[in-house]
C-alpha positions in Angstrom: 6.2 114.3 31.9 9.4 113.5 30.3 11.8 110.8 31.3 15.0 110.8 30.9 16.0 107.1 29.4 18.2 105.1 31.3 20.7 102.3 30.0 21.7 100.0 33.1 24.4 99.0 30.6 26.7 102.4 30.4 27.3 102.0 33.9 26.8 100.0 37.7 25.2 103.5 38.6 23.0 103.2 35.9 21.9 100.2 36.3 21.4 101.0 39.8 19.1 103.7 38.9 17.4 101.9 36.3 16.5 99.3 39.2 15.8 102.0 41.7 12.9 103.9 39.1 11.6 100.2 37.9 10.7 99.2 41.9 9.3 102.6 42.4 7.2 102.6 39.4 5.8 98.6 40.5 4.5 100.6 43.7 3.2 103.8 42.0 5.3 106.0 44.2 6.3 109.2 42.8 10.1 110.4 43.6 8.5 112.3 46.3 6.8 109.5 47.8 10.0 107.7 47.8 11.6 110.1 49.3 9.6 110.5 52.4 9.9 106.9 53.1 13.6 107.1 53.2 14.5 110.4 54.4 15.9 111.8 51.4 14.6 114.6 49.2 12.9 113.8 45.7 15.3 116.0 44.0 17.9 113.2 45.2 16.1 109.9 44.3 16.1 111.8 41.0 19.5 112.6 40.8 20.2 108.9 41.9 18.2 107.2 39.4 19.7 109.3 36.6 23.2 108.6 37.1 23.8 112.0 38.2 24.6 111.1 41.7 26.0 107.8 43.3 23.9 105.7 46.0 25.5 106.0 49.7 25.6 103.4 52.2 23.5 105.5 53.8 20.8 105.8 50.7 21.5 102.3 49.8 20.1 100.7 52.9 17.3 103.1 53.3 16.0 102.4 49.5 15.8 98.5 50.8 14.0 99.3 54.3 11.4 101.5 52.1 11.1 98.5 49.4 11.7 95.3 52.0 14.6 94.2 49.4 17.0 92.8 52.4 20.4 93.9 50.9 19.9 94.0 47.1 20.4 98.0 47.2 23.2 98.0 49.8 25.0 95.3 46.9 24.1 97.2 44.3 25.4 100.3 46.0 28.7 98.6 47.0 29.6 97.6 43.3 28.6 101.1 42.0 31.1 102.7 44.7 33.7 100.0 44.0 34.5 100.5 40.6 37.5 101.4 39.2 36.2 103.5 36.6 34.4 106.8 36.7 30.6 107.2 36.7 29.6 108.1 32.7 32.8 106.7 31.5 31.5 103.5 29.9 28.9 105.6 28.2 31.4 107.8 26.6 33.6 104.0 25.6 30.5 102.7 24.0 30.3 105.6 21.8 33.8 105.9 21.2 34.1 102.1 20.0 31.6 102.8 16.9 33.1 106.7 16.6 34.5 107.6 12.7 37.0 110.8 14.4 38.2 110.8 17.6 39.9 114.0 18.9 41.9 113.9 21.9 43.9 116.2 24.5 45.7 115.2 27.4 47.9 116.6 29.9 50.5 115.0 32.5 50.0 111.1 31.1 49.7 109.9 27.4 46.4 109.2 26.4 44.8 105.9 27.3 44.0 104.7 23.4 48.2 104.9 22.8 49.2 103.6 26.3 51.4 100.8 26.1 50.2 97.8 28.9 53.1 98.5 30.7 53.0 102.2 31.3 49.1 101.6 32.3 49.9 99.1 34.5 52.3 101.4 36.1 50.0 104.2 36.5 47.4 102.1 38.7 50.4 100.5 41.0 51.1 104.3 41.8 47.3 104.8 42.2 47.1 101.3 44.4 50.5 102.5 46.4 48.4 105.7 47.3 45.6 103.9 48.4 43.5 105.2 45.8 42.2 102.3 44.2 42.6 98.6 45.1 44.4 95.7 43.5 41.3 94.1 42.2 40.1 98.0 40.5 43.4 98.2 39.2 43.2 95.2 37.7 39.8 96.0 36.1 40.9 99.8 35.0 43.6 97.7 33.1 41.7 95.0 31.2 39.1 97.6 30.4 41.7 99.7 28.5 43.0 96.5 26.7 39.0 96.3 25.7 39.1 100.1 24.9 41.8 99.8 22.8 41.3 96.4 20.8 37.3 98.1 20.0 39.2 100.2 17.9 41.2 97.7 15.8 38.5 96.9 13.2 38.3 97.2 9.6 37.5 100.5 8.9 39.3 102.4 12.0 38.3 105.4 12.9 40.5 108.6 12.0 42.3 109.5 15.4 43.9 112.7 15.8 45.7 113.6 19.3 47.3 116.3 20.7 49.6 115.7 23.6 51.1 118.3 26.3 54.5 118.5 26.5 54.2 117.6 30.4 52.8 113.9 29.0 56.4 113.2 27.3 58.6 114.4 29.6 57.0 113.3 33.2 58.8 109.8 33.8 56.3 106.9 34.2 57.2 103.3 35.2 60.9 103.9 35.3 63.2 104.1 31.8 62.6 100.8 30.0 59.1 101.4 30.7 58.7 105.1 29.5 61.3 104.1 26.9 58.6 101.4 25.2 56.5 104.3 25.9 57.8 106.8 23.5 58.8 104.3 20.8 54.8 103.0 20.7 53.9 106.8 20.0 56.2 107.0 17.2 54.8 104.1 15.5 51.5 105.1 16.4 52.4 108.3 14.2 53.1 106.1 11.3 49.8 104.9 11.0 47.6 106.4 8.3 44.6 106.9 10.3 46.2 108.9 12.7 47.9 112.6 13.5 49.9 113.1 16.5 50.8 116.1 17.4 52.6 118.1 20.3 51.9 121.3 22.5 55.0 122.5 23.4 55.3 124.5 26.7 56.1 127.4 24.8 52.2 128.3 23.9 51.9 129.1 27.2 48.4 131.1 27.8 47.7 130.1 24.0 47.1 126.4 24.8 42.9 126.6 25.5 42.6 123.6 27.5 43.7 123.2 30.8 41.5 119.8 31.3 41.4 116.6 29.3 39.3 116.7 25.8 37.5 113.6 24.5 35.7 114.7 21.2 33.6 112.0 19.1 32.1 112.2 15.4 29.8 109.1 15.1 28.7 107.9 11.9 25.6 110.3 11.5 28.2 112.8 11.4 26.8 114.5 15.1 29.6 114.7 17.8 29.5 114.4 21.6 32.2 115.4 24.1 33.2 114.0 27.0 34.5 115.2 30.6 35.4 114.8 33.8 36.2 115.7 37.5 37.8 113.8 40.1 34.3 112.5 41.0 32.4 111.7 38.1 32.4 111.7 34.0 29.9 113.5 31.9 28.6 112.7 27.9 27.4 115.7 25.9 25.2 116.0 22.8 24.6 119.7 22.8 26.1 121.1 20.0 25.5 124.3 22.1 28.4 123.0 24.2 30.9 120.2 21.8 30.9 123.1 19.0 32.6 125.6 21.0 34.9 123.1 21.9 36.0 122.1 18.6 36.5 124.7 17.6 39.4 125.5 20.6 40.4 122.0 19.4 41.4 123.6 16.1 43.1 126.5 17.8 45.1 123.5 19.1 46.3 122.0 16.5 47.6 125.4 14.9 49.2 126.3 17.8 50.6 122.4 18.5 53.9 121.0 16.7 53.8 119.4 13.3 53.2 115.6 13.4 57.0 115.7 12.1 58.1 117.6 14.2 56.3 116.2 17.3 57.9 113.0 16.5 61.3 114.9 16.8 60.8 115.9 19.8 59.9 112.3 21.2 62.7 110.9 19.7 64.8 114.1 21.4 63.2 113.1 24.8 63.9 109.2 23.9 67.9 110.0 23.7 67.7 110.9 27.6 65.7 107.7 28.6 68.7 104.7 28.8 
């Protein structure tokens, strides 16, 4: 039977699967067999040790009862469900830190690559204010996207092409000096000769083809992956079956977007209201 590989490294769920398969396989239980000794179905031990579903309290502590491990799942289960950053999302960094293109659409916030430190570190005090994450996560969802960002400062950059909502220029973030930085950092950003930046105004209306986030990657073997995500978890894809179509609604995107030109005009429109 095929096995799906697993890198502990893209992720603490990961890695707790990883763990979870290697202690299973030292016993010679199947998922199954797993499964009846902790009350949980073998479709879910799969699920868990593929990344495609995070460990409970509940599954956590019933995995160590079945292996005699005292705590080392319910730990392991704790730091996958206290992490600030999404399950699959340090796979999809990995990849995009050796990536030649990167395409990106966002909507509401400016992407993470151009995001000043300030404006990120204001987006996880509203996150920490709402009780959605904790000091200590926002703290680590910041450093990570200092990491993110300085990956991509290397010799040979990769070509970065962006397309930003309207919504992510004009929705107020960190207060005027903050948001002012903001704006200015984009238009430099657009300066740079490895990158386009581009608009989509609100006019497009129904024309826009996105109404999510789009993280597209072309690696150096020329093959592309794309990356999503819901509130609960991120996704990688390699099927060209499912990045082509994509890309091809990025292009759409760009035709319908501002000029880089005139995108920049309209920042530096917006900038004129920020004191």
């Amino acid at each position: 039977m095929n096995r799906k590989e697993l890198d502990p490294e893209a992720s603490p769920g990961a890695a707790f699967g990883e763990r979870l398969r290697m202690m299973r396989d030292e016993r010679g239980w199947t998922q199954d067999e797993l499964g009846e000794r902790t009350g949980f179905s073998g479709t879910h031990i799969s699920a868990v040790e593929t990344g495609r579903r995070p460990p409970t309290a509940r599954f956590a502590a019933s995995v160590d009862r079945a292996f005699g491990t005292g705590d080392q799942f319910e730990r392991r289960g704790r730091a996958v469900r206290n992490t600030a950053l999404l399950e699959g999302f340090p796979e999809y960094v990995k990849h995009e830190g050796l990536a030649v293109e990167i395409r990106l659409f966002n909507i509401g916030i400016i992407p993470g690559l151009l995001q000043t430190p300030e404006y990120a570190e204001a987006l996880t005090r509203g996150d920490v204010r709402r009780g959605a994450i904790t000091p200590e996560q926002a703290e680590e969802r910041v450093s990570f996207l200092a990491r993110r960002q300085a990956a991509l400062a290397r010799a040979r950059p990769p070509m970065l092409l962006v397309v930003m909502d309207e919504s992510c220029i004009r929705r107020p973030v960190g207060g005027p000096r903050v948001m002012d930085a903001q704006l200015a950092h984009l238009v430099e950003f657009a300066e740079l000769p490895n990158t386009v930046l581009q608009v989509a105004p609100f006019e497009i209306g129904e024309r826009r083809p996105f109404n999510l986030p789009v993280n597209l990657l072309t690696l150096v073997d020329r093959s592309m992956l794309a990356y999503a995500e819901t509130h609960a978890q991120g996704h990688v894809d390699r099927e060209s079956a499912a990045v082509l179509p994509l890309l091809t609604a990025y292009h759409q995107l760009q035709a319908e977007s501002l000029s880089q030109a005139a995108s920049v005009a309209v920042i530096n429109e917006v900038r004129k209201g920020t004191p």
